[in-house]
Steps between C-alpha positions, in 0.01 A plus 500: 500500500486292830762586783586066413556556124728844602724278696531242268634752210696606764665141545572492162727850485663414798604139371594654170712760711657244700574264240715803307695565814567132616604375140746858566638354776608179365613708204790664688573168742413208293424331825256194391356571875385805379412374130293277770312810647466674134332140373248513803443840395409413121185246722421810722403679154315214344295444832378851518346497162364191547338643854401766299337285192346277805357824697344653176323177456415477867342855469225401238153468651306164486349413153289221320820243461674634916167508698735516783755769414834478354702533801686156498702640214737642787564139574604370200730860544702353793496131310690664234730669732551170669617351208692781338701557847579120460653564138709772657654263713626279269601709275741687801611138595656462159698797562589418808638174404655664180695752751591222774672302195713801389473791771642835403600794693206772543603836325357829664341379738440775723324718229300225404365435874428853518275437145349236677428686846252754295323187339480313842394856676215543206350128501516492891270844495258351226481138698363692834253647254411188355432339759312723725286544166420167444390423923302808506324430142471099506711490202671175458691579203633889648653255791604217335695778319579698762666128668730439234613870563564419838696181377722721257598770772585229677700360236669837438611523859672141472642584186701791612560345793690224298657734228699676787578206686622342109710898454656486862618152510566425136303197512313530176328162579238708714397679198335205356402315818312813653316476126414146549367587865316782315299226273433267817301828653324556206393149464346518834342793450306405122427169719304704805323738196394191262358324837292779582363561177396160451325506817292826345426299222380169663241738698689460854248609791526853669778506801356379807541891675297583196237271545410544876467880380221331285380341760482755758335769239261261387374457855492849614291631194237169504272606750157331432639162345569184674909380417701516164712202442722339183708817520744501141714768386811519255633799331617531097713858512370747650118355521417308815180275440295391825208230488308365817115362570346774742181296662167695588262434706194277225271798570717810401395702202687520210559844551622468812733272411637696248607807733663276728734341151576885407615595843701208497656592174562821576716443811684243242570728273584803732783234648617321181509808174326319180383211678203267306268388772258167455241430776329205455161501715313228650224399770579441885426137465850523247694625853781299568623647829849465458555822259530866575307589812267851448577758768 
């Protein structure tokens, strides 16, 4: 089993783990701010599997029907996610504005913040995992998880926050206007994960840093040609595909031609892991010296 697919079943136990001590905590309080973190908690779980449903997909080779791979599967991952952090939301704002219209007092509080502090410690440790995962592995759906991680530790912090501000001062308003707060921050975050999925999906180009990487290997390792121009790049997942015109002098061999495409794609693929290199070649008289420059 790939070290991606390990971390995904590991998203899953952790959610499932978090979920159980969250929907503890509002147990003992039955503070609707920390129904509010339980509810997030109850996305947190669905996400993960669907990461993991997304990521097994992802992992299948290219076939007859996916020439290209499966790997935009992790997209429609973090589209999901989008969405289903957006249900969340609502859902806590009807609480919230359940609570606001009749607020109660919050019983044990203390022991249930304490319930809470484990689940906040736990999902704090797993997000830092998350995340570094999905940067070092180009996984968009292990981050786009790993963000709405980030968003519920961040959520958890406000929470208690509010619940001992609500205990101290007997304001019990606080209880359901921290939840409604809660929802606002989770609406911004499914907004910033559906955008960037989207983008996946509608093929947006390579980051510009990424690109004059491109650009700089394809000139150091093209020794022998004339220019490459019409540089395009976008990634789906973890694959990054790369397409340019590399133009050779009209009398060059075949052959020779050739060695100067695989050293080119092998400085591509030493810099970008599972890149799909296509070098179009053509005559000098094609040249049209405005493109990449050969060192």
């Amino acid at each position: 089993m790939s070290r991606t697919l390990k971390i995904a079943y590991g998203s899953v136990a952790v959610g499932i783990a978090v979920l159980a001590i969250k929907v503890l905590a509002w147990w003992l309080t039955g503070s609707v701010a920390l129904l509010s973190d339980a509810l997030e908690s109850i996305v947190n779980v669905a996400t993960a599997l669907a990461a993991l449903l997304a990521l097994r997909i992802a992992a299948q080779p290219a076939d007859a029907d996916h020439p290209f791979g499966h790997h935009k599967a992790e997209y429609f991952s973090a589209v999901l996610e989008g969405v289903l952090i957006v249900i969340a939301a609502l859902l806590i704002l009807h609480e919230a504005w359940s609570a606001w219209q009749v607020p109660r007092a919050i019983s044990e509080p203390w022991l249930g913040l304490g319930v809470n502090l484990i689940a906040s410690v736990l999902n704090g440790v797993w997000c830092w995992v998350l995340l570094r995962a999905g940067r070092e592995m180009r996984s968009p759906a292990l981050e786009a998880d790993g963000e709405h991680l980030l968003t519920d530790v961040y959520s958890s912090v406000g929470v208690t926050i509010g619940v001992v501000a609500a205990v101290l001062t007997g304001w019990h308003w606080l209880d359901p206007a921290l939840a409604a707060l809660v929802a606002l921050n989770i609406l911004w975050s499914g907004w910033r994960v559906f955008r960037r999925s989207v983008g996946g999906l509608m093929d947006e180009s390579a980051p510009e840093d990424e690109l004059e990487q491109m650009r700089a290997l394809i000139s150091a390792n093209a020794e022998g040609a004339v220019e490459a121009h019409d540089l395009r790049s976008r990634r789906a997942g973890r694959a990054v595909f790369v397409e340019f015109h590399l133009v050779v002098p009209g009398g060059m061999t075949v052959d020779a031609a050739h060695d100067i495409c695989d050293r080119i794609e092998a400085a591509l693929n030493d810099a970008f892991d599972g890149s799909r290199v296509t070098i179009h070649v053509e005559p000098e008289h094609k040249a049209k010296h405005s493109g990449i420059v050969v060192l």
